[in-house]
N, CA, C and O atoms as a GROMACS GRO file, in nm:
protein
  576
    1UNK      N    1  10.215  13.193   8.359
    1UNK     CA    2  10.183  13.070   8.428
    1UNK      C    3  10.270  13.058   8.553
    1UNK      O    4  10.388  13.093   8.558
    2UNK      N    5  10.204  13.010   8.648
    2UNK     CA    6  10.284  12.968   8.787
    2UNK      C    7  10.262  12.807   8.821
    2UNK      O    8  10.163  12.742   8.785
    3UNK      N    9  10.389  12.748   8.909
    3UNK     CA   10  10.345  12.656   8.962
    3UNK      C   11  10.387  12.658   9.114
    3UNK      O   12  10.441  12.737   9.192
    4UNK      N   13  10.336  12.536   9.116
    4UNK     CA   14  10.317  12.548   9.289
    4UNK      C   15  10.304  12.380   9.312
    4UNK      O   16  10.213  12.312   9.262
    5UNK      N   17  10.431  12.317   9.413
    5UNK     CA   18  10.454  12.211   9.437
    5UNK      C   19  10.420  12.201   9.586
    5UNK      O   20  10.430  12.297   9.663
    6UNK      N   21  10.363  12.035   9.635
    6UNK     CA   22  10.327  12.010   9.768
    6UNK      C   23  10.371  11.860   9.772
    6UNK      O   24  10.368  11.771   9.687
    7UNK      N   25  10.417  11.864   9.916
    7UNK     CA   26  10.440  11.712   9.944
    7UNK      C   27  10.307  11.711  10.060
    7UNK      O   28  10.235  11.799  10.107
    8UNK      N   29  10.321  11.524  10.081
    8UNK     CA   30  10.210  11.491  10.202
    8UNK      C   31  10.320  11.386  10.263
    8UNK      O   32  10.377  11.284  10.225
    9UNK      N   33  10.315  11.481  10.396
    9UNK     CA   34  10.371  11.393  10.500
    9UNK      C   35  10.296  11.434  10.630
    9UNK      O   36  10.249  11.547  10.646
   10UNK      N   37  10.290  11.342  10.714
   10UNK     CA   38  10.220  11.372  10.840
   10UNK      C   39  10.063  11.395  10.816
   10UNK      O   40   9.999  11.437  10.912
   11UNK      N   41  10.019  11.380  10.735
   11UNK     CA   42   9.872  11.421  10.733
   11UNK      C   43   9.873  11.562  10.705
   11UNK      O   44   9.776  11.621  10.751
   12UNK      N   45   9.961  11.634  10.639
   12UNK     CA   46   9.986  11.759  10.589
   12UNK      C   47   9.993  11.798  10.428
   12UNK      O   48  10.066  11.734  10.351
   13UNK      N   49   9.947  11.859  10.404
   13UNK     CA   50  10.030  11.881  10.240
   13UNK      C   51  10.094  12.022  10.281
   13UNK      O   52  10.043  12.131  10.307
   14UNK      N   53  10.262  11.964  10.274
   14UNK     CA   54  10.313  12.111  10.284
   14UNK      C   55  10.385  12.136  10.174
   14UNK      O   56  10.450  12.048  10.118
   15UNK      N   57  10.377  12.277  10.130
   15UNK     CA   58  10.422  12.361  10.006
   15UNK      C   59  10.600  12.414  10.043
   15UNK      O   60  10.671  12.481  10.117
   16UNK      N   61  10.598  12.309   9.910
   16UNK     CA   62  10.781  12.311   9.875
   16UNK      C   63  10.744  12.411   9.769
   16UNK      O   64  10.642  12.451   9.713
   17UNK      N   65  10.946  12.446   9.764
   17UNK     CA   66  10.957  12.544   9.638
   17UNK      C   67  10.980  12.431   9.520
   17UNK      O   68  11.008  12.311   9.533
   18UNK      N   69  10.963  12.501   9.416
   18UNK     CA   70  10.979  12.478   9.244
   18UNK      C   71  11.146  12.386   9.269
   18UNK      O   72  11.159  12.269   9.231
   19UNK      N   73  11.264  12.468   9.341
   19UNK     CA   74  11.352  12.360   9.330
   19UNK      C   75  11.365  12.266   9.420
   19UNK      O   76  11.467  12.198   9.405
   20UNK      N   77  11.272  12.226   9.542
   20UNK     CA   78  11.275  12.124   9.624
   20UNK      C   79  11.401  12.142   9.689
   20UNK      O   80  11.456  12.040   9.730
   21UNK      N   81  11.459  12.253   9.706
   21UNK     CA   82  11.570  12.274   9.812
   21UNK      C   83  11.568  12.237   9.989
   21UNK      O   84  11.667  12.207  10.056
   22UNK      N   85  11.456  12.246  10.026
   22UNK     CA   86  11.391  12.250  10.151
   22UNK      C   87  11.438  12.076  10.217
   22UNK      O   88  11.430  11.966  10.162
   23UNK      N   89  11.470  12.101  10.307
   23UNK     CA   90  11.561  11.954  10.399
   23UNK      C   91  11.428  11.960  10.484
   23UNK      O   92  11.365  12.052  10.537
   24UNK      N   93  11.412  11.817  10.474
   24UNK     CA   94  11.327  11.740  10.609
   24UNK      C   95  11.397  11.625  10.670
   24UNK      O   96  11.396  11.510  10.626
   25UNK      N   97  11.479  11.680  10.809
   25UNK     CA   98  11.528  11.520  10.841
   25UNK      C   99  11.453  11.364  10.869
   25UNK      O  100  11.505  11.257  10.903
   26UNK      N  101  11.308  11.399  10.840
   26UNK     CA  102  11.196  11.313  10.895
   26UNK      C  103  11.156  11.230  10.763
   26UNK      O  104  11.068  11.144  10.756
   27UNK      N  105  11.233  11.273  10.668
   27UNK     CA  106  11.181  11.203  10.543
   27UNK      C  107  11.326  11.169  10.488
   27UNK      O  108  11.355  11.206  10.375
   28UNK      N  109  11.420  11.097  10.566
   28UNK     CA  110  11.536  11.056  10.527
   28UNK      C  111  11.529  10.968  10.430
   28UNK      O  112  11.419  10.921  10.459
   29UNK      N  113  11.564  10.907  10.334
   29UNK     CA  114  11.613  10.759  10.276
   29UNK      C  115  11.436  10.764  10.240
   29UNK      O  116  11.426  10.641  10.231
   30UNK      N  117  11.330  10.800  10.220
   30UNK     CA  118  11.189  10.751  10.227
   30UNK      C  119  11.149  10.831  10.080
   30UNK      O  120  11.220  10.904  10.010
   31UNK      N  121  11.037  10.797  10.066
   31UNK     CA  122  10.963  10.838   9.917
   31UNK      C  123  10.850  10.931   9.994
   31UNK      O  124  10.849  10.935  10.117
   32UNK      N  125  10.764  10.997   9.923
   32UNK     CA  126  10.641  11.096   9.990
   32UNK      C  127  10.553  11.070   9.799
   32UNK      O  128  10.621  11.057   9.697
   33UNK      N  129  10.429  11.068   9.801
   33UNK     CA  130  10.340  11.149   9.731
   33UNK      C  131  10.361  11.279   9.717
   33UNK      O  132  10.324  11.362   9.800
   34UNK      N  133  10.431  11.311   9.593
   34UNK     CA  134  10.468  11.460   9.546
   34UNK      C  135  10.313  11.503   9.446
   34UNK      O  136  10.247  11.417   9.388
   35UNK      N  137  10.284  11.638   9.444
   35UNK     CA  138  10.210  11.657   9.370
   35UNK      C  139  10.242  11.789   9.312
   35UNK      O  140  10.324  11.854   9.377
   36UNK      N  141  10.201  11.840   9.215
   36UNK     CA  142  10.308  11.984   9.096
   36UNK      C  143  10.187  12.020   9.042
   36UNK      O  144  10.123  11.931   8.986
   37UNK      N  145  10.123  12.175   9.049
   37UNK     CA  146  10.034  12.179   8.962
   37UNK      C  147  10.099  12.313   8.900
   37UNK      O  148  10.196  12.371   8.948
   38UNK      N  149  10.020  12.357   8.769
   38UNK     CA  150  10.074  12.422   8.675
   38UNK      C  151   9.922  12.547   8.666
   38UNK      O  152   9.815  12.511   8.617
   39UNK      N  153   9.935  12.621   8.695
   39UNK     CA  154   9.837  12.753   8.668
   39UNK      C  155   9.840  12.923   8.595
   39UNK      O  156   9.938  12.997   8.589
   40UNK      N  157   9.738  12.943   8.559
   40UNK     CA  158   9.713  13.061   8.483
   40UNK      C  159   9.749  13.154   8.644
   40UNK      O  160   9.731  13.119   8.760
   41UNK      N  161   9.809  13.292   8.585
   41UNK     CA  162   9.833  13.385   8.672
   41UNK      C  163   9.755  13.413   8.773
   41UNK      O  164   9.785  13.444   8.888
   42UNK      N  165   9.628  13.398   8.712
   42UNK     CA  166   9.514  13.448   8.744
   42UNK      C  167   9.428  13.346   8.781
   42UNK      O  168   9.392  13.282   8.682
   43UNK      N  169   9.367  13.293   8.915
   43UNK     CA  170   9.264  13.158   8.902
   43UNK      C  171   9.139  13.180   8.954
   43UNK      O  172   9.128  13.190   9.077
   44UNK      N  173   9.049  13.187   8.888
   44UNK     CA  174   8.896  13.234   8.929
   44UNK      C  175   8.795  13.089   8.936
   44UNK      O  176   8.699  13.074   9.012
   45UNK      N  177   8.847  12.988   8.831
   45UNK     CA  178   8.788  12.832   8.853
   45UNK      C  179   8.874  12.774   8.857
   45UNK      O  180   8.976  12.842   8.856
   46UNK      N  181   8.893  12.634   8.864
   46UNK     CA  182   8.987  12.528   8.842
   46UNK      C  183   9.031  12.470   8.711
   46UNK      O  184   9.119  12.396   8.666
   47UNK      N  185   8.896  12.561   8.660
   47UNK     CA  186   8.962  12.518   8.538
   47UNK      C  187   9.070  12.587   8.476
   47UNK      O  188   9.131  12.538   8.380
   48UNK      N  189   9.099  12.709   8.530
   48UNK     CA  190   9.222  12.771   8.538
   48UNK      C  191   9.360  12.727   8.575
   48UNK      O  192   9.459  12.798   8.556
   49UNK      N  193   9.365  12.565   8.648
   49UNK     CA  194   9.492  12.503   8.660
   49UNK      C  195   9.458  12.385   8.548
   49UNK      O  196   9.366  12.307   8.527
   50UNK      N  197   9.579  12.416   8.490
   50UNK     CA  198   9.649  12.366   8.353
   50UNK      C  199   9.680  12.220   8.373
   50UNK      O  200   9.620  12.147   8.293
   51UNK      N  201   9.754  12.160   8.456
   51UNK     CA  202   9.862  12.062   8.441
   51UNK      C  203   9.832  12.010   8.612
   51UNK      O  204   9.830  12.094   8.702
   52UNK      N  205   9.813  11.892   8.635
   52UNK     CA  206   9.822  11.864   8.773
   52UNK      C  207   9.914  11.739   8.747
   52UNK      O  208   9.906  11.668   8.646
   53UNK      N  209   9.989  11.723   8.835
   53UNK     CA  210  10.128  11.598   8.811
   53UNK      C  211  10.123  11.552   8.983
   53UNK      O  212  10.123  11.619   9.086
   54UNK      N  213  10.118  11.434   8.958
   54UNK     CA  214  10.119  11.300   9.072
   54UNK      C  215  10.195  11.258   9.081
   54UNK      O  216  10.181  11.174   8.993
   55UNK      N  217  10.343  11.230   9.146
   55UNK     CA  218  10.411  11.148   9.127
   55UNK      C  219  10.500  11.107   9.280
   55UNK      O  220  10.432  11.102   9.382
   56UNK      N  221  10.594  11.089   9.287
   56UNK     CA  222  10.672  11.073   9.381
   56UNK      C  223  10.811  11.188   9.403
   56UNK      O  224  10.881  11.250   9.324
   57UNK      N  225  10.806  11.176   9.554
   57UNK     CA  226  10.948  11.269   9.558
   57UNK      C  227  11.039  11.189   9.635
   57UNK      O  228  11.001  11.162   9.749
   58UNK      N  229  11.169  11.139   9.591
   58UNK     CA  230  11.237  11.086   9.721
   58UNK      C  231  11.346  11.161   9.798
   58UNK      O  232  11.375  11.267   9.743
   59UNK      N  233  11.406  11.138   9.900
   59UNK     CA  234  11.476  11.210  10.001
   59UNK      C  235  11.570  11.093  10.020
   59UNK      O  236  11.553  10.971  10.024
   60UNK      N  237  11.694  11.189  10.034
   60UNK     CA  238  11.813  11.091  10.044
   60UNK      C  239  11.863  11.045  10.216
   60UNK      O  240  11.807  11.064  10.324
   61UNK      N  241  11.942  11.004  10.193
   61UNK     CA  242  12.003  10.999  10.399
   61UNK      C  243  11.987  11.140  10.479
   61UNK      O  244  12.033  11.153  10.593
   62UNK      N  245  11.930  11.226  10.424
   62UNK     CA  246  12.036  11.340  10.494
   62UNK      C  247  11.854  11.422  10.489
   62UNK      O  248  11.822  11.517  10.561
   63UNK      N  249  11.767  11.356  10.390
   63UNK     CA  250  11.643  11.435  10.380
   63UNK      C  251  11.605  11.526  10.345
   63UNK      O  252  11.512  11.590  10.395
   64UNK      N  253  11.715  11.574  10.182
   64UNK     CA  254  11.710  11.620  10.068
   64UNK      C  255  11.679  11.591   9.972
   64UNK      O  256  11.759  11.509   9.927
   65UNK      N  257  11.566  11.621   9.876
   65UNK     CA  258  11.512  11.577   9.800
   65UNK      C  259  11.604  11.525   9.676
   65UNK      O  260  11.677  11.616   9.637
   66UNK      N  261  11.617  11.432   9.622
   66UNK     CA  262  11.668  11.326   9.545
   66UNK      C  263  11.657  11.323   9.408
   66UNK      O  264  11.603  11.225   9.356
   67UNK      N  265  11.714  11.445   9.317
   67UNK     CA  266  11.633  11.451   9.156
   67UNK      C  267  11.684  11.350   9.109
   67UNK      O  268  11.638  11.315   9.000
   68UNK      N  269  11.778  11.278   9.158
   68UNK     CA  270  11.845  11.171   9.047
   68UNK      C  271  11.784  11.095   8.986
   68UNK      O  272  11.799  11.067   8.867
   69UNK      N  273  11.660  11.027   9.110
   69UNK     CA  274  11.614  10.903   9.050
   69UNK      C  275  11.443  10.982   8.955
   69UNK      O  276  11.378  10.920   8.871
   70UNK      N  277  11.419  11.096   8.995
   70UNK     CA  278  11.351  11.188   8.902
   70UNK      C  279  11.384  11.148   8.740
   70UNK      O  280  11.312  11.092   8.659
   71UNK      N  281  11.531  11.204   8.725
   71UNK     CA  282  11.582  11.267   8.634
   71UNK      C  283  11.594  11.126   8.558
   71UNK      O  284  11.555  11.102   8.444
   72UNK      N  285  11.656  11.037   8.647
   72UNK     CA  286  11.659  10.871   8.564
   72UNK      C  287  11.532  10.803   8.481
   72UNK      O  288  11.548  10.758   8.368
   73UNK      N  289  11.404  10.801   8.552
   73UNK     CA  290  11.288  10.777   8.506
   73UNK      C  291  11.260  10.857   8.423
   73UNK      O  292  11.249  10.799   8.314
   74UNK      N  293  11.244  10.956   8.416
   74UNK     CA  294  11.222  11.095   8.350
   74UNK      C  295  11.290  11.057   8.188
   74UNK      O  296  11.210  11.043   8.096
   75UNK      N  297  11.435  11.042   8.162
   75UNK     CA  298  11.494  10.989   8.074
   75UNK      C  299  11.481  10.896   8.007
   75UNK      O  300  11.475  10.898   7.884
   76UNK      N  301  11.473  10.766   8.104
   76UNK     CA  302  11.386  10.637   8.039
   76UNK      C  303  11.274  10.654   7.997
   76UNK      O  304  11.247  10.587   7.898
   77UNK      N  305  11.206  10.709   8.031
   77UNK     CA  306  11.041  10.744   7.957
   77UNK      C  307  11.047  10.870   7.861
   77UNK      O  308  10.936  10.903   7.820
   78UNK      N  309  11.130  10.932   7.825
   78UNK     CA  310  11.184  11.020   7.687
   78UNK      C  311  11.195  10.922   7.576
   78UNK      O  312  11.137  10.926   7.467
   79UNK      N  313  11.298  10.809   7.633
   79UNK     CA  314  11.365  10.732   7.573
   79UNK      C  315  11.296  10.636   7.494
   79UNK      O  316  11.316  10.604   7.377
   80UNK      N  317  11.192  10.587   7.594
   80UNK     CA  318  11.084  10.516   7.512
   80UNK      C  319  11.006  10.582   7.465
   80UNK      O  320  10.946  10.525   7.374
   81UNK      N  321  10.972  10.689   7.485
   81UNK     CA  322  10.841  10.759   7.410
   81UNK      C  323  10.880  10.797   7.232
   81UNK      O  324  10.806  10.789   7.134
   82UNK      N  325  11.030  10.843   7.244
   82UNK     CA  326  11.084  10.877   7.130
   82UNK      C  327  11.150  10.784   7.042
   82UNK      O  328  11.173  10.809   6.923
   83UNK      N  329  11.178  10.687   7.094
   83UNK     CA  330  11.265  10.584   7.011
   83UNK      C  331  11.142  10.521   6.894
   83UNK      O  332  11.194  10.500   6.785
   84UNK      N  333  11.006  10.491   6.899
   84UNK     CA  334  10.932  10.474   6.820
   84UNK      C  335  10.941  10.589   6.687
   84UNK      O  336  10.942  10.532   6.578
   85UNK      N  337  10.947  10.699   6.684
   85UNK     CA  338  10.961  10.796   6.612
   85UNK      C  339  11.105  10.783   6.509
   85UNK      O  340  11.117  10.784   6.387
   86UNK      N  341  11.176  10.774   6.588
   86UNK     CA  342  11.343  10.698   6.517
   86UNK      C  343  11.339  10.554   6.486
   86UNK      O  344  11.405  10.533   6.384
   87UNK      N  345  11.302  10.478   6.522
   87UNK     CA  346  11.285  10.353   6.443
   87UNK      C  347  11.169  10.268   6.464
   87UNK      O  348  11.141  10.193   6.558
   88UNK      N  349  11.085  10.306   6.318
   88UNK     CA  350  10.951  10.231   6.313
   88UNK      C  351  10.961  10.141   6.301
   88UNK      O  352  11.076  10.098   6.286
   89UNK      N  353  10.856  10.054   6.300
   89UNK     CA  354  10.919   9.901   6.299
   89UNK      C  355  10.802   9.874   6.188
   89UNK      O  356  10.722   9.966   6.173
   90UNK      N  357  10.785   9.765   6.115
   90UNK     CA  358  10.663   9.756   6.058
   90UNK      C  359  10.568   9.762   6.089
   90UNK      O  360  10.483   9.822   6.023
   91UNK      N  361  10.536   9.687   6.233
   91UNK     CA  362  10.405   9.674   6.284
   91UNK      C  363  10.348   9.800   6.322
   91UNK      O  364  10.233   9.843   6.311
   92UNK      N  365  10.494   9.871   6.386
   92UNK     CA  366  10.450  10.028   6.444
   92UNK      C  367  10.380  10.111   6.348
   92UNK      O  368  10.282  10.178   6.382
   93UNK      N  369  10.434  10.110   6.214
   93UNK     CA  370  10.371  10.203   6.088
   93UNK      C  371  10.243  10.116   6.054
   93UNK      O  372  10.146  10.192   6.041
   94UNK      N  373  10.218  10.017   6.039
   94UNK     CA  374  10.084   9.956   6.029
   94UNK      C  375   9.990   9.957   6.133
   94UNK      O  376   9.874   9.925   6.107
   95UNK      N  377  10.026   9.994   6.260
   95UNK     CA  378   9.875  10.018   6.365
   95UNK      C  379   9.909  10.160   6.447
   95UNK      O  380   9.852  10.192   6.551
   96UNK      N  381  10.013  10.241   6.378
   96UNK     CA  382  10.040  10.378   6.408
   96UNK      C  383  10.013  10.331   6.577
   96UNK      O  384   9.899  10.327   6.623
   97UNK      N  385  10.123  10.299   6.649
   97UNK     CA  386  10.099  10.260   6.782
   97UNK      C  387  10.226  10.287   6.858
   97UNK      O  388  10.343  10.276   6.820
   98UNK      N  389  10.187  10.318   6.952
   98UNK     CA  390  10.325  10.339   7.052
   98UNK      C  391  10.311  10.274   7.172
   98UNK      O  392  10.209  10.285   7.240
   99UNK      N  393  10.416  10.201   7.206
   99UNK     CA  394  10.400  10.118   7.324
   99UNK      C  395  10.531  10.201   7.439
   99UNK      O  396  10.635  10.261   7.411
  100UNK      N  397  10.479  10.174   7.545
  100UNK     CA  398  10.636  10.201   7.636
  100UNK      C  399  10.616  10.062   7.742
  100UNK      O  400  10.512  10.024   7.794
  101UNK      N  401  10.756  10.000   7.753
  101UNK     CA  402  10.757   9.911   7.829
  101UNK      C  403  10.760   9.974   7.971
  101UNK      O  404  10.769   9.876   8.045
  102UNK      N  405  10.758  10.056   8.028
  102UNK     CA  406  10.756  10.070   8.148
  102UNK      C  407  10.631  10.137   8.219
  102UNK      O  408  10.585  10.245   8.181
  103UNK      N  409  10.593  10.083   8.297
  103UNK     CA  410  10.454  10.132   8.377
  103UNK      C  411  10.539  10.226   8.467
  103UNK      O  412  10.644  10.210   8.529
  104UNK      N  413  10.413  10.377   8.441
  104UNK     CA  414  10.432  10.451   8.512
  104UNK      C  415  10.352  10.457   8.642
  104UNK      O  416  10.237  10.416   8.659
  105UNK      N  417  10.404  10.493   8.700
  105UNK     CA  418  10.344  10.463   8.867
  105UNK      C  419  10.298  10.589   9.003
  105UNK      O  420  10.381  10.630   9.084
  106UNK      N  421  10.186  10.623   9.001
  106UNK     CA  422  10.208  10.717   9.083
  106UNK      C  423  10.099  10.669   9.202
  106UNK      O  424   9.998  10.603   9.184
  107UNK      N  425  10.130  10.702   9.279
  107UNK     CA  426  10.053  10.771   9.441
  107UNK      C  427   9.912  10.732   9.434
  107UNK      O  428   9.834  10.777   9.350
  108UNK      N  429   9.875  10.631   9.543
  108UNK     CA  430   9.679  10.641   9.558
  108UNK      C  431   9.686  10.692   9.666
  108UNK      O  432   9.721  10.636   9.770
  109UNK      N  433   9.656  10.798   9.652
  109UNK     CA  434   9.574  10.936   9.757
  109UNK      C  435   9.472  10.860   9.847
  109UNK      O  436   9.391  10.789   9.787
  110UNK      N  437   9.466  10.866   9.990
  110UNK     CA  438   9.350  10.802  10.036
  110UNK      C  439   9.290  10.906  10.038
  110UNK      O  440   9.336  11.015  10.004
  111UNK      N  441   9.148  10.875  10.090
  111UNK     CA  442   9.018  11.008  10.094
  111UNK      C  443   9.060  11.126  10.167
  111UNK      O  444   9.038  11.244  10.138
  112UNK      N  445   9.154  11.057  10.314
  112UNK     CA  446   9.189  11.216  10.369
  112UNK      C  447   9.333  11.282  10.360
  112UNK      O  448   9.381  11.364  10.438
  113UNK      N  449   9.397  11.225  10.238
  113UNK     CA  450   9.525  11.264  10.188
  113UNK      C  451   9.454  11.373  10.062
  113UNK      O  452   9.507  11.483  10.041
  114UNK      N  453   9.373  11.343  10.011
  114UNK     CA  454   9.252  11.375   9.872
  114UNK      C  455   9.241  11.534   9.944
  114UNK      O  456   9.291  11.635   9.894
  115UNK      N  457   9.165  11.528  10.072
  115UNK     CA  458   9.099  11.605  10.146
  115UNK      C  459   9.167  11.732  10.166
  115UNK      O  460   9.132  11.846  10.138
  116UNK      N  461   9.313  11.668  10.241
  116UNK     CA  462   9.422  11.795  10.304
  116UNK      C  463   9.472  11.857  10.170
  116UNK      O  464   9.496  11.977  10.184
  117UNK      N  465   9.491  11.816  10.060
  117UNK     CA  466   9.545  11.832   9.959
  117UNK      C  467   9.437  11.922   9.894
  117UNK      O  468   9.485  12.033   9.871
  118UNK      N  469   9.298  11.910   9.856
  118UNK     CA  470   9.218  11.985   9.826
  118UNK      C  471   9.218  12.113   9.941
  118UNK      O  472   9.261  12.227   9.921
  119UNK      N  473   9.171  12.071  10.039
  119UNK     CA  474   9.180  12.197  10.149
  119UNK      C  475   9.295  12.327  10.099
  119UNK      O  476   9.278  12.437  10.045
  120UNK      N  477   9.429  12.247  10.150
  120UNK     CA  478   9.563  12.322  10.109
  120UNK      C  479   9.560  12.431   9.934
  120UNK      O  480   9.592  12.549   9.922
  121UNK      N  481   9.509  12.336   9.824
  121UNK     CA  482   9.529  12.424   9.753
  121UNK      C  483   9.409  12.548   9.669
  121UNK      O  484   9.416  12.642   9.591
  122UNK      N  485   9.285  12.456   9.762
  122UNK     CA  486   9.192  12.557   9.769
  122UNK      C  487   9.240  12.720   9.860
  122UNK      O  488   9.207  12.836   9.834
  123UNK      N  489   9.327  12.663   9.969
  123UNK     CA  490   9.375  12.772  10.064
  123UNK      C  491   9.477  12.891   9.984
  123UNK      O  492   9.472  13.014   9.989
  124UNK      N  493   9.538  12.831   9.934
  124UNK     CA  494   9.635  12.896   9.848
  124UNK      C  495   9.582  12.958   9.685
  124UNK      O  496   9.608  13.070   9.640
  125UNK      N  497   9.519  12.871   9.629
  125UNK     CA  498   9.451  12.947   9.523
  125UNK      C  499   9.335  13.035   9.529
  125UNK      O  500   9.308  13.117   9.441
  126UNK      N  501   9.270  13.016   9.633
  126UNK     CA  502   9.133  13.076   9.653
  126UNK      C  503   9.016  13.004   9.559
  126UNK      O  504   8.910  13.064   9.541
  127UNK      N  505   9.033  12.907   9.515
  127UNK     CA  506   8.914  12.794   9.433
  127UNK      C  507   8.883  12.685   9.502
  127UNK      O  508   8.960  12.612   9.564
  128UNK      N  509   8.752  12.675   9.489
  128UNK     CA  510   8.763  12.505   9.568
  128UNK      C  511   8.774  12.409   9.405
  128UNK      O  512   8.731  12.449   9.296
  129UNK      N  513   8.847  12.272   9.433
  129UNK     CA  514   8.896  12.231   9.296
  129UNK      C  515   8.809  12.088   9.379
  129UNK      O  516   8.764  12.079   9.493
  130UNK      N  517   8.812  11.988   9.261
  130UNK     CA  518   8.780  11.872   9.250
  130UNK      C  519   8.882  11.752   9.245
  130UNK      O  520   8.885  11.697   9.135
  131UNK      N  521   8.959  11.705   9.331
  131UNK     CA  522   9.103  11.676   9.322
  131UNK      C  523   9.077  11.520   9.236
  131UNK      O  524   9.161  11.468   9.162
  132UNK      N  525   8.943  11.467   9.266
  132UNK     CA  526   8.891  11.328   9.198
  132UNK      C  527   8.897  11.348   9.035
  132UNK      O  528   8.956  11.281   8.950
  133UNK      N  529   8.833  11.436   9.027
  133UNK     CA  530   8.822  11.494   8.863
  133UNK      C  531   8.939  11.501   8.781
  133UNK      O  532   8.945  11.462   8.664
  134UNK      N  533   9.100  11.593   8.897
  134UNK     CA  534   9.174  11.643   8.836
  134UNK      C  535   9.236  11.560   8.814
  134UNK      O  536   9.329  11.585   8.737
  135UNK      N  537   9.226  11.460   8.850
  135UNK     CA  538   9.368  11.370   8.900
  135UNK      C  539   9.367  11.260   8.728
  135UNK      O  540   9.449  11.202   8.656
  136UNK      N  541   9.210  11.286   8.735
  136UNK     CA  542   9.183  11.147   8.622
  136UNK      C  543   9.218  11.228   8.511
  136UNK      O  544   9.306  11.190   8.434
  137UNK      N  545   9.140  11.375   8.488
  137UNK     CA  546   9.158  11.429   8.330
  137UNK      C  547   9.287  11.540   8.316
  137UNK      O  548   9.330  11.559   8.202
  138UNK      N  549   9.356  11.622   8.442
  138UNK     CA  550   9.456  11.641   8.418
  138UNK      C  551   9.571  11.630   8.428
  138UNK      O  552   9.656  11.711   8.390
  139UNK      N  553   9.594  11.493   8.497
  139UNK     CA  554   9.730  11.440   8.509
  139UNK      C  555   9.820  11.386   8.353
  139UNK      O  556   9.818  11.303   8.263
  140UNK      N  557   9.875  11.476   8.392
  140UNK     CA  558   9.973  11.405   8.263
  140UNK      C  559  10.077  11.308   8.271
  140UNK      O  560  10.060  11.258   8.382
  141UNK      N  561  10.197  11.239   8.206
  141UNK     CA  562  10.226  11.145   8.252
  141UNK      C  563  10.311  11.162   8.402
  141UNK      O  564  10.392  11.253   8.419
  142UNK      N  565  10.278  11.063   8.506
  142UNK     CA  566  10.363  11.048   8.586
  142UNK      C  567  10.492  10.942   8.653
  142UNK      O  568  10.498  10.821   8.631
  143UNK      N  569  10.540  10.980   8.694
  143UNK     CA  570  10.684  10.935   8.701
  143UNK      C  571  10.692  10.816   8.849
  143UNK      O  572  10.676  10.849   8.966
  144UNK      N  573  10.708  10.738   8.819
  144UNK     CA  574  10.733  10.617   8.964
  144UNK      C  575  10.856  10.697   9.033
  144UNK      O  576  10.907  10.653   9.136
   0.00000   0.00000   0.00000
């Protein structure tokens, strides 16, 4: 499996690496629509990408990407997902239910953010994909 990460800035989707090392002084202190997809070695359809993830990337003063507040959300939503599992509550074992208090939050793509973003990873994978489709059935959870 490979992945392959893109931000959208400027009316661009440009392709960051896996560790988001890459400095933009133009995206100082600001947030971007991050997007992460997850693929088979090999991609002949779309249905060959596994995992598509929506979320946000932020950039600090300096316009280095920012895992902290990643890594913070990321934790809190472990935290709630698992704490049901460690302490059921009655109601929880009677409607087998899991709640998380926090809304997760990602990115509305306009049509020509949709567009460059399809273009881009049609360019790079060699598939044309359905980014409307992917977004609804393979996004998994995403991170504010």
């Amino acid at each position: 499996m490979k992945q392959k990460s893109y931000i959208l800035i400027e009316g661009k989707a440009v392709k960051v690496g896996i560790d988001m090392n890459r400095v933009f002084p133009q995206l100082a202190g600001k947030k971007v629509p991050w997007v992460s997809l997850v693929h088979h070695d090999i991609v002949r359809t779309s249905d060959d990408i596994i995992r598509l993830y929506l979320g946000f990337a932020y950039y600090d003063l300096q316009g280095k990407f920012d895992g902290t507040h990643h890594e913070k959300v990321t934790a809190q939503v472990m935290e709630d997902f698992l704490k049901p599992y460690f302490e059921k509550t009655r109601v929880a074992k009677e409607r087998n239910v899991l709640t998380m208090p926090h809304r997760l939050k990602v990115p509305r793509l306009s049509a020509d953010e949709k567009s460059v973003l399809q273009e881009r990873i049609r360019k790079d994978l060699g598939v044309p994909i359905n980014l409307n489709l992917m977004i609804n059935v393979k996004q998994s959870s995403s991170l504010n």
